[in-house]
PyMOL Python script that loads the backbone (N, CA, C, O; Angstrom):
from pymol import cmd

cmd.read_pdbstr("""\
ATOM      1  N   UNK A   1      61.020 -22.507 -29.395  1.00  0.00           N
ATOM      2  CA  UNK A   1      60.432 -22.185 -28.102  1.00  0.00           C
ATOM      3  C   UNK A   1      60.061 -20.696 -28.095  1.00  0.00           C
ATOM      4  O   UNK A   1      60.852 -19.891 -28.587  1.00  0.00           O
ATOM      5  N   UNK A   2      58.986 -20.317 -27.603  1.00  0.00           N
ATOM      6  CA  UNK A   2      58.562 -19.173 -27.542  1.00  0.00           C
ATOM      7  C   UNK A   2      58.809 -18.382 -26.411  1.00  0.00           C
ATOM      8  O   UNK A   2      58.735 -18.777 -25.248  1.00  0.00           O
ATOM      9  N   UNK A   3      59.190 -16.920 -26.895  1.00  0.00           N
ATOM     10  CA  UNK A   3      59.938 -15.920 -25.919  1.00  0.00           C
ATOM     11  C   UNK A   3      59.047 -16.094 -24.047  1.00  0.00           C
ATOM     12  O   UNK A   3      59.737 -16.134 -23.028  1.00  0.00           O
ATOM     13  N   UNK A   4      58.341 -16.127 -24.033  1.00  0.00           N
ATOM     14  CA  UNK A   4      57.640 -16.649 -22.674  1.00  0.00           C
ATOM     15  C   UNK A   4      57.727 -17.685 -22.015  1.00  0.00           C
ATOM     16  O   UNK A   4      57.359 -18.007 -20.885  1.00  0.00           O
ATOM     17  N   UNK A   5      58.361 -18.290 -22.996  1.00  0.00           N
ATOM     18  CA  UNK A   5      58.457 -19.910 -22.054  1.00  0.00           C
ATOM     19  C   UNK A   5      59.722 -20.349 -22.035  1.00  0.00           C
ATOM     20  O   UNK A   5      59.966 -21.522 -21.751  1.00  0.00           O
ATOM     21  N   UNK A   6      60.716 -19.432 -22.344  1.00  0.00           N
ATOM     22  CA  UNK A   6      62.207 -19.243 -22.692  1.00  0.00           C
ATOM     23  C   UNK A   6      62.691 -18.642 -21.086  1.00  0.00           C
ATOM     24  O   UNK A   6      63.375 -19.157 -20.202  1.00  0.00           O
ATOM     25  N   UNK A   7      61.967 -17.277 -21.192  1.00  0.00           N
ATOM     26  CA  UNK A   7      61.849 -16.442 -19.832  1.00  0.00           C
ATOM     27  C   UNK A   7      61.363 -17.106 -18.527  1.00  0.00           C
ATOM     28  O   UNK A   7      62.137 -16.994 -17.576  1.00  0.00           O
ATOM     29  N   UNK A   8      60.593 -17.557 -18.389  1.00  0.00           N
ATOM     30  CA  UNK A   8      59.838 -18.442 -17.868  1.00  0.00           C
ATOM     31  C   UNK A   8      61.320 -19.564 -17.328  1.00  0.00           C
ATOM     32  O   UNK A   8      61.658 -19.617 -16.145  1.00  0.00           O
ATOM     33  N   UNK A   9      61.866 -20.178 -18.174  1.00  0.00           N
ATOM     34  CA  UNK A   9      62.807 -21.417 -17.475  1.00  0.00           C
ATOM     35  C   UNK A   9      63.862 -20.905 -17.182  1.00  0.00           C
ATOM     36  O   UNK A   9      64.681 -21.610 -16.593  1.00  0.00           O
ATOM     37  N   UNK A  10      64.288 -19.120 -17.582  1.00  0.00           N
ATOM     38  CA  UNK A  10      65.414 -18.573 -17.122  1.00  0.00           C
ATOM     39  C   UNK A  10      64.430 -18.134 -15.597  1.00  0.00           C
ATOM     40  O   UNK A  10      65.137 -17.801 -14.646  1.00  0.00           O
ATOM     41  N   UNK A  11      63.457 -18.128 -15.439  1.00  0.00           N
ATOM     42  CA  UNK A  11      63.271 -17.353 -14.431  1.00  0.00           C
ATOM     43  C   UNK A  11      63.530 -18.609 -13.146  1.00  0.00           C
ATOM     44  O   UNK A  11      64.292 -18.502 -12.185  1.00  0.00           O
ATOM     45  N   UNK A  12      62.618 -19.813 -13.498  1.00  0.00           N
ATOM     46  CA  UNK A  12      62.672 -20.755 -12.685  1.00  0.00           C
ATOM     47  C   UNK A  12      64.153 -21.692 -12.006  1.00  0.00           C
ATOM     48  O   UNK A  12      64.447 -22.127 -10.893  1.00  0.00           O
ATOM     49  N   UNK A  13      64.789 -21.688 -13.316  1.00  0.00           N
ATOM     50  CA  UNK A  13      66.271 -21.855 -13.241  1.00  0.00           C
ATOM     51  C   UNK A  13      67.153 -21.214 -12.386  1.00  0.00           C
ATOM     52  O   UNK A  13      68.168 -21.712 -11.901  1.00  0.00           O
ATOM     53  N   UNK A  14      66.769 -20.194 -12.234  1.00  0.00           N
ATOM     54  CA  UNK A  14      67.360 -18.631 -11.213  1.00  0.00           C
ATOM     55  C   UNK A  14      67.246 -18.907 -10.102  1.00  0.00           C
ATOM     56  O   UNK A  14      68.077 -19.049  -9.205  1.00  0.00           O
ATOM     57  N   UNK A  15      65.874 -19.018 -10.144  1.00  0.00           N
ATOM     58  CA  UNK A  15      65.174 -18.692  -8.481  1.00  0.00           C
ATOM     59  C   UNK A  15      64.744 -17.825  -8.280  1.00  0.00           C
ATOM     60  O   UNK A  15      64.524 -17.448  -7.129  1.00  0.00           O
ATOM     61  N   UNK A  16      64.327 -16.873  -9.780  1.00  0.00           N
ATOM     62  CA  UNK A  16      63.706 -15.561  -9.451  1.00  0.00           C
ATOM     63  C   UNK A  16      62.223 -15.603  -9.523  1.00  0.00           C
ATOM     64  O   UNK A  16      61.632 -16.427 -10.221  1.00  0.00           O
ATOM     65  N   UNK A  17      61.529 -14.560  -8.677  1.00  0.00           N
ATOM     66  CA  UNK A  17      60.269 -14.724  -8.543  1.00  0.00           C
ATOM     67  C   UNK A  17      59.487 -13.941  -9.500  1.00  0.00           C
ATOM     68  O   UNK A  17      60.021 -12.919  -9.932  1.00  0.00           O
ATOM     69  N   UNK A  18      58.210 -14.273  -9.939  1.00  0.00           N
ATOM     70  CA  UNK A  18      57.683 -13.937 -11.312  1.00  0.00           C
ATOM     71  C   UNK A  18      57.422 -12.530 -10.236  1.00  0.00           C
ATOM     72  O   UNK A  18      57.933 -11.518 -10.715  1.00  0.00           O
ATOM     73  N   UNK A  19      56.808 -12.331  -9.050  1.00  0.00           N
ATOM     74  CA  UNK A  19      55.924 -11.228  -8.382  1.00  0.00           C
ATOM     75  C   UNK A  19      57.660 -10.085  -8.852  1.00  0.00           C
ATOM     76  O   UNK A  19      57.390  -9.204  -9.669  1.00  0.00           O
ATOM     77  N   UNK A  20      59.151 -10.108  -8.411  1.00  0.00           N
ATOM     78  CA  UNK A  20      59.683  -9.404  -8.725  1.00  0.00           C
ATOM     79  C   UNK A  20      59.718  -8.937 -10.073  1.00  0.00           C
ATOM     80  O   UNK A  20      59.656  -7.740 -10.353  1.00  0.00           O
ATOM     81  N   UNK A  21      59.836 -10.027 -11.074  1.00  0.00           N
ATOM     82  CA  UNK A  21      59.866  -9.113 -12.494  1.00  0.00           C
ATOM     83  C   UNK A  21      59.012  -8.297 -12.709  1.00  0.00           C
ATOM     84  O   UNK A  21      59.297  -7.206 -13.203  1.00  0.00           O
ATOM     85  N   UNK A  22      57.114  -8.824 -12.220  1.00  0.00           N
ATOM     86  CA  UNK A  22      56.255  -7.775 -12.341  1.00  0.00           C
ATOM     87  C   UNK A  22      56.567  -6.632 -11.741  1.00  0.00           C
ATOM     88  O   UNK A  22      56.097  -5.614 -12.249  1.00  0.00           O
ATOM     89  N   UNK A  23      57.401  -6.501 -10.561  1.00  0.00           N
ATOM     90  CA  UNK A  23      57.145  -4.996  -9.685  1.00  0.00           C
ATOM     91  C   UNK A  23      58.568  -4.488 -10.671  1.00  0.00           C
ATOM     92  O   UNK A  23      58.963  -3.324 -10.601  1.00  0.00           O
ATOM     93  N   UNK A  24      58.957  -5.071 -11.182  1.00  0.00           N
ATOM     94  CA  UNK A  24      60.298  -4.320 -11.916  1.00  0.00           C
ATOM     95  C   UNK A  24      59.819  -4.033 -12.965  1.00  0.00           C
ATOM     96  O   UNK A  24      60.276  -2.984 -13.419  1.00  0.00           O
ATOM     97  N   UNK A  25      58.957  -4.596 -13.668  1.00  0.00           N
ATOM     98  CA  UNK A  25      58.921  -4.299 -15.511  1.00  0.00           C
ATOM     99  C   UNK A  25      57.165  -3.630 -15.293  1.00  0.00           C
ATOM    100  O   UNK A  25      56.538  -3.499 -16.345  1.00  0.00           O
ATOM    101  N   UNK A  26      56.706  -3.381 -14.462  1.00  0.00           N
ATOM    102  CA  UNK A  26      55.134  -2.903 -13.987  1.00  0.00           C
ATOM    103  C   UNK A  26      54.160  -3.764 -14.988  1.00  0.00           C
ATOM    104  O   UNK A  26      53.050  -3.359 -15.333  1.00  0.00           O
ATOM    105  N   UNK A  27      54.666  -4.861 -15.355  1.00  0.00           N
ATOM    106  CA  UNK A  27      53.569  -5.691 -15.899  1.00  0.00           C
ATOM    107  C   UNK A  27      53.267  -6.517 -15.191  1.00  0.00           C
ATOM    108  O   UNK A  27      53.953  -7.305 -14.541  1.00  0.00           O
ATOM    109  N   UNK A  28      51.647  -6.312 -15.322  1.00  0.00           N
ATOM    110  CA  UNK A  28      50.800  -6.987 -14.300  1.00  0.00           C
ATOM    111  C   UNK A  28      50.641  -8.368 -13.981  1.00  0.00           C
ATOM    112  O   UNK A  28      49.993  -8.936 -14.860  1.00  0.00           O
ATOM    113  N   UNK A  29      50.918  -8.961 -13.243  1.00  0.00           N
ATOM    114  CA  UNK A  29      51.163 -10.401 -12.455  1.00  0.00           C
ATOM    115  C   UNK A  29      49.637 -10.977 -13.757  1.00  0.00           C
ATOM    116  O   UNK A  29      49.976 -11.803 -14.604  1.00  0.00           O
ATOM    117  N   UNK A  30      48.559 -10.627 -13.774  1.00  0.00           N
ATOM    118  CA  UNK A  30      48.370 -11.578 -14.589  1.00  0.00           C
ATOM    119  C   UNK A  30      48.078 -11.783 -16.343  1.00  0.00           C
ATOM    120  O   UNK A  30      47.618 -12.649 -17.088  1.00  0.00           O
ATOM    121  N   UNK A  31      48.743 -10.211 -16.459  1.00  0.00           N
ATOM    122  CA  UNK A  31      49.484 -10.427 -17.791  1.00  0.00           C
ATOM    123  C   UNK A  31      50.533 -10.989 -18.019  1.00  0.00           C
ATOM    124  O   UNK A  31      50.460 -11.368 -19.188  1.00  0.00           O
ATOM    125  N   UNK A  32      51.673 -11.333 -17.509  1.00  0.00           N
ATOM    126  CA  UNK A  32      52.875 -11.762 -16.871  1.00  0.00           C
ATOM    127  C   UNK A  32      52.595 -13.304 -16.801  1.00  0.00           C
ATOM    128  O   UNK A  32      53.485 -14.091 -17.126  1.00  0.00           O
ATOM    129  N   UNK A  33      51.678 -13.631 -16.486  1.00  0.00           N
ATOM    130  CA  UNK A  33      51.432 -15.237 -15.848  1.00  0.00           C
ATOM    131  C   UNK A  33      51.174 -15.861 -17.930  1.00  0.00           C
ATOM    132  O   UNK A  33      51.489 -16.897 -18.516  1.00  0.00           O
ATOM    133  N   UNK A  34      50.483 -14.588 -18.376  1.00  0.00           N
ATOM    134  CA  UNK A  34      50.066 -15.503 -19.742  1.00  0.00           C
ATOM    135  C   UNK A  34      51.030 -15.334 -20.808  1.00  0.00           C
ATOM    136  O   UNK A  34      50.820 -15.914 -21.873  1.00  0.00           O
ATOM    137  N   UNK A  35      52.272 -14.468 -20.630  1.00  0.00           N
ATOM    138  CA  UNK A  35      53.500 -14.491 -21.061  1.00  0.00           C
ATOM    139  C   UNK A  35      54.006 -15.740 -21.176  1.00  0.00           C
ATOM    140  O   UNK A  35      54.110 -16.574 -22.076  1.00  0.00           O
ATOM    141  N   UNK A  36      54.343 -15.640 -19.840  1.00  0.00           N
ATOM    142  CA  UNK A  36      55.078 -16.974 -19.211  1.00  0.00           C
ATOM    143  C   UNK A  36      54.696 -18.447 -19.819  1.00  0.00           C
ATOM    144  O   UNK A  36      55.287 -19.520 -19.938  1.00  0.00           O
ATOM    145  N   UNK A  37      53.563 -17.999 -20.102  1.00  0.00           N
ATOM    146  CA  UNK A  37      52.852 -19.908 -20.218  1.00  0.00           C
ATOM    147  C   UNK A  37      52.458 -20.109 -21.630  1.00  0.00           C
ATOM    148  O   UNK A  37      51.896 -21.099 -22.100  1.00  0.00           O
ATOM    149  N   UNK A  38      52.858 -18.952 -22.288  1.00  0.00           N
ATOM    150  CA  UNK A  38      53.244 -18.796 -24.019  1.00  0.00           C
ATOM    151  C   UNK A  38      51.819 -18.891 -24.382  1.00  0.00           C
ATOM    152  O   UNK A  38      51.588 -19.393 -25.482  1.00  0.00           O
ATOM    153  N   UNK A  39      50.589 -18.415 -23.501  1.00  0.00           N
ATOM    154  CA  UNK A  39      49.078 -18.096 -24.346  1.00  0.00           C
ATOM    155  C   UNK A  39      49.326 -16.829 -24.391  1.00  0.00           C
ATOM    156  O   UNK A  39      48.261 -16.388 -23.957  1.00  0.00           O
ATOM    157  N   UNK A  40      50.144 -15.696 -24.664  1.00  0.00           N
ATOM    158  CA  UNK A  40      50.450 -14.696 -24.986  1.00  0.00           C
ATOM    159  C   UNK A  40      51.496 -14.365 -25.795  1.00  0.00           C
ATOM    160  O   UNK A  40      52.301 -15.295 -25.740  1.00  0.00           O
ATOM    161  N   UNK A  41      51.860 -13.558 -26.471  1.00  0.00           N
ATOM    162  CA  UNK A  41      53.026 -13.369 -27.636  1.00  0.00           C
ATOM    163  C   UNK A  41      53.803 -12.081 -26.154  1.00  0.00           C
ATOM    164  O   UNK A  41      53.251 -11.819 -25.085  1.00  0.00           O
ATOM    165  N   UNK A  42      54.661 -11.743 -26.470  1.00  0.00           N
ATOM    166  CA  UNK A  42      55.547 -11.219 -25.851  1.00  0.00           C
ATOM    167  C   UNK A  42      55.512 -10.154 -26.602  1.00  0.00           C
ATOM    168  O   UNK A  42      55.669 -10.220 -27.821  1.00  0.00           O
ATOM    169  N   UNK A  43      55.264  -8.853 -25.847  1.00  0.00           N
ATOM    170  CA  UNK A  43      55.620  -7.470 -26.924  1.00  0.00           C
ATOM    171  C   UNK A  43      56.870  -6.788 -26.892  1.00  0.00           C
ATOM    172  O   UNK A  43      57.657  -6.935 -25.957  1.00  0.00           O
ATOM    173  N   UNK A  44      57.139  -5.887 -28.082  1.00  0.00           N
ATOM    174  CA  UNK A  44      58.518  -5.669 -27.903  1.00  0.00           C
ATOM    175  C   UNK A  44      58.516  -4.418 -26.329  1.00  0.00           C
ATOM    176  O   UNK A  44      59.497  -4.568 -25.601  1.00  0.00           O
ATOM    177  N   UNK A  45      57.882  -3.730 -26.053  1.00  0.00           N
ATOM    178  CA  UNK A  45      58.686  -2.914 -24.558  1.00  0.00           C
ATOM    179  C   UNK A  45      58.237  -3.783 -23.621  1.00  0.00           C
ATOM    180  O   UNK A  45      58.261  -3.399 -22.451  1.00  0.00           O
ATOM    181  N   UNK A  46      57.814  -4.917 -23.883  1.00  0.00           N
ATOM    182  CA  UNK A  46      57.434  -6.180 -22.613  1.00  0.00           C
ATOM    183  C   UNK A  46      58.717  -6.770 -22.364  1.00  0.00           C
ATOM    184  O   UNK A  46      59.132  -6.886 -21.211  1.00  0.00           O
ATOM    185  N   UNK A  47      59.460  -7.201 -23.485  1.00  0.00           N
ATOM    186  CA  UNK A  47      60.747  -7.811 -23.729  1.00  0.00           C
ATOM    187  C   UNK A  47      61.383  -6.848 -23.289  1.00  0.00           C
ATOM    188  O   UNK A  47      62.240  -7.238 -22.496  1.00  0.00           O
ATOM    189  N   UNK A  48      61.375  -5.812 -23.419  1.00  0.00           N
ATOM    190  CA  UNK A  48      62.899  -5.019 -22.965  1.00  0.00           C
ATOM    191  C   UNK A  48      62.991  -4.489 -21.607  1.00  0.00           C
ATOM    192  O   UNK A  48      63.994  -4.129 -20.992  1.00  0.00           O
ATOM    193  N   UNK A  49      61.412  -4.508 -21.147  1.00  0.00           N
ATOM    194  CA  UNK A  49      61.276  -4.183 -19.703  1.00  0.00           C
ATOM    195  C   UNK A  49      62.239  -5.517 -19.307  1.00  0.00           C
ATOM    196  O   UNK A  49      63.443  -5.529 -19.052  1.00  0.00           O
ATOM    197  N   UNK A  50      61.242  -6.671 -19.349  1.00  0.00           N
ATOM    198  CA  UNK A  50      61.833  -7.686 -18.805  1.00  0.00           C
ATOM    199  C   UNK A  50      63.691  -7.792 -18.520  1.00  0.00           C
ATOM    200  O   UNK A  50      64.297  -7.903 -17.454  1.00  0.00           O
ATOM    201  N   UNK A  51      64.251  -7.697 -20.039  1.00  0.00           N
ATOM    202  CA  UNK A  51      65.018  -7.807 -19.949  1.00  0.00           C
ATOM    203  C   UNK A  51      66.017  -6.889 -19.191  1.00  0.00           C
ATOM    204  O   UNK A  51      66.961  -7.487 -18.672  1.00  0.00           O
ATOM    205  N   UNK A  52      65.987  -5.966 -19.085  1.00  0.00           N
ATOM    206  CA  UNK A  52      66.319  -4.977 -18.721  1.00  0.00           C
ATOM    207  C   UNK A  52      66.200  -4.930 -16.877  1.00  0.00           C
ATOM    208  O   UNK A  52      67.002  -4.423 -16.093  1.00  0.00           O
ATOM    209  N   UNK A  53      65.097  -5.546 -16.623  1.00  0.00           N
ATOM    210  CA  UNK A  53      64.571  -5.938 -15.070  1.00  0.00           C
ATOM    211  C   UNK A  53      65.893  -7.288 -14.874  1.00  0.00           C
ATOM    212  O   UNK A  53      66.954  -7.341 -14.253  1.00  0.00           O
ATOM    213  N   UNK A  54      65.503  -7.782 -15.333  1.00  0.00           N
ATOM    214  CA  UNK A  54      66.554  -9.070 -15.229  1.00  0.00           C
ATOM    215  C   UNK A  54      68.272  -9.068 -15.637  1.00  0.00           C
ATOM    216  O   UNK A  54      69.175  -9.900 -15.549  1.00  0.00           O
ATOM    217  N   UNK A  55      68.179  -7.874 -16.049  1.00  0.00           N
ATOM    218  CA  UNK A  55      69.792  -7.455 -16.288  1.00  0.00           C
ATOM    219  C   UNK A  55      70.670  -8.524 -17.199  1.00  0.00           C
ATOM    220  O   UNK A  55      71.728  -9.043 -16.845  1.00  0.00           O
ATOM    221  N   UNK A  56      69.815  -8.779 -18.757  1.00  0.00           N
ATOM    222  CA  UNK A  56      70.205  -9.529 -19.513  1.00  0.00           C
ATOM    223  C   UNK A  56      70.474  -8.936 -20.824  1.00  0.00           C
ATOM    224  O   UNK A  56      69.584  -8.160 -21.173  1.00  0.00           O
ATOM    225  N   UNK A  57      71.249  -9.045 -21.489  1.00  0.00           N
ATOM    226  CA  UNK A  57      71.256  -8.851 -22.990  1.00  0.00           C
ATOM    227  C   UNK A  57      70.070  -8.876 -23.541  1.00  0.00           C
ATOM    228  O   UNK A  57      69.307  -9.530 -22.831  1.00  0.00           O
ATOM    229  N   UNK A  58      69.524  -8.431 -24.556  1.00  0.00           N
ATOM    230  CA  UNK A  58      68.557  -8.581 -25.248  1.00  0.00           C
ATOM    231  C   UNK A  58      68.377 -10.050 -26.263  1.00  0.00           C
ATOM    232  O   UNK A  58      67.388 -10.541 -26.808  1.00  0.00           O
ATOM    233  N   UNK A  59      69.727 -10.431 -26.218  1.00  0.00           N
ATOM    234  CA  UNK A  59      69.426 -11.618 -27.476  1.00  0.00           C
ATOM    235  C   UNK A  59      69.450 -12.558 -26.364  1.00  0.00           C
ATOM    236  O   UNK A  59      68.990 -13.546 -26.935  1.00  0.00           O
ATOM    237  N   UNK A  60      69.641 -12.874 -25.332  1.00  0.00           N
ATOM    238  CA  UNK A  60      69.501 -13.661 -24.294  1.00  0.00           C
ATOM    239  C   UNK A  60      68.601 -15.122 -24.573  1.00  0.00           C
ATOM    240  O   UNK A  60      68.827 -16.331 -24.516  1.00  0.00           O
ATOM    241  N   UNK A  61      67.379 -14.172 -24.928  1.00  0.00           N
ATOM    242  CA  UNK A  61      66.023 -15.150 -25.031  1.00  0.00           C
ATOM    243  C   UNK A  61      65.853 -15.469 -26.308  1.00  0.00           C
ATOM    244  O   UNK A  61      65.297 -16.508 -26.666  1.00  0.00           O
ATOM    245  N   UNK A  62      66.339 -14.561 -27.121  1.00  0.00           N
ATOM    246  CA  UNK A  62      65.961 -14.174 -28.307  1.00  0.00           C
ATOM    247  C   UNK A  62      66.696 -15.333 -29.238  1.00  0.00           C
ATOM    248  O   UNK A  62      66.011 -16.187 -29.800  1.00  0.00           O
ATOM    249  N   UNK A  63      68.081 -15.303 -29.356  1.00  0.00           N
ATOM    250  CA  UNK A  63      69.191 -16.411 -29.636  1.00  0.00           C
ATOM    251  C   UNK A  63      68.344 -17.870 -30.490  1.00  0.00           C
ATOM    252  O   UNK A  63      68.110 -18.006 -31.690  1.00  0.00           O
ATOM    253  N   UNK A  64      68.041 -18.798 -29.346  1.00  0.00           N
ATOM    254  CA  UNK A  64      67.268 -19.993 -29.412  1.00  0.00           C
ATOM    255  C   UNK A  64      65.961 -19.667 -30.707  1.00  0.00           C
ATOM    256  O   UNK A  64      65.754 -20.396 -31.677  1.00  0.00           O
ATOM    257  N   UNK A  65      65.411 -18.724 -30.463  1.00  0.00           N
ATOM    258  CA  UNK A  65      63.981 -18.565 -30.902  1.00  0.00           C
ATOM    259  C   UNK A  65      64.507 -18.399 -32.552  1.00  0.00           C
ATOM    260  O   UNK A  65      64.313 -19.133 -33.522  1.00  0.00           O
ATOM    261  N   UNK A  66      65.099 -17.377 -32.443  1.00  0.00           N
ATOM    262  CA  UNK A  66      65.626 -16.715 -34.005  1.00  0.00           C
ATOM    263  C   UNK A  66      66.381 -17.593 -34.810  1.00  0.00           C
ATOM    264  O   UNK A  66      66.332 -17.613 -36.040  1.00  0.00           O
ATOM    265  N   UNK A  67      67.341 -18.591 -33.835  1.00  0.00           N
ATOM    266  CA  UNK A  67      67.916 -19.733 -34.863  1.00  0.00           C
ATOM    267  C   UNK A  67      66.862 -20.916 -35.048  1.00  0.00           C
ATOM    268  O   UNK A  67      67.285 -21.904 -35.649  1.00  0.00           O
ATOM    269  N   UNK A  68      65.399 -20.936 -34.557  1.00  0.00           N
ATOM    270  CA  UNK A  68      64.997 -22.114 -34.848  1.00  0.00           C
ATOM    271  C   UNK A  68      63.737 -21.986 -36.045  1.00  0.00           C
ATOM    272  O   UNK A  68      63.194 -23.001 -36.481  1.00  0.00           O
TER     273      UNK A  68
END
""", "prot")
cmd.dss("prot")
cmd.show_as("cartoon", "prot")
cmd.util.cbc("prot")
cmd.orient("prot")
């Protein structure tokens, strides 16, 4: 599964709203939207904003992806 669509079901799972991660990580709602929906690769200070916005470990997302 790809880092966007990983983020993406932690986000939905939550209940967190995509508009907050953008105003937290200043990536733009519709760069953000093509993250999410994995027609985008995830960059590394995209990932760490995120993560970092979301107050997660870094291997969080990462885990799943790297063992598969």
């Amino acid at each position: 599964m790809l880092f966007g669509i990983k983020i993406k079901t932690y986000l939905d799972d939550n209940g967190i709203r995509y508009t907050h991660v953008s105003e937290k990580t200043g990536i733009p709602m519709d760069i953000l939207s093509l993250l999410l929906s994995g027609k985008r690769k995830v960059e590394a200070a995209e990932y760490l904003a995120i993560c970092d916005a979301l107050k997660v470990p870094l291997t969080k997302f990462a885990d799943d992806v790297m063992s598969a």
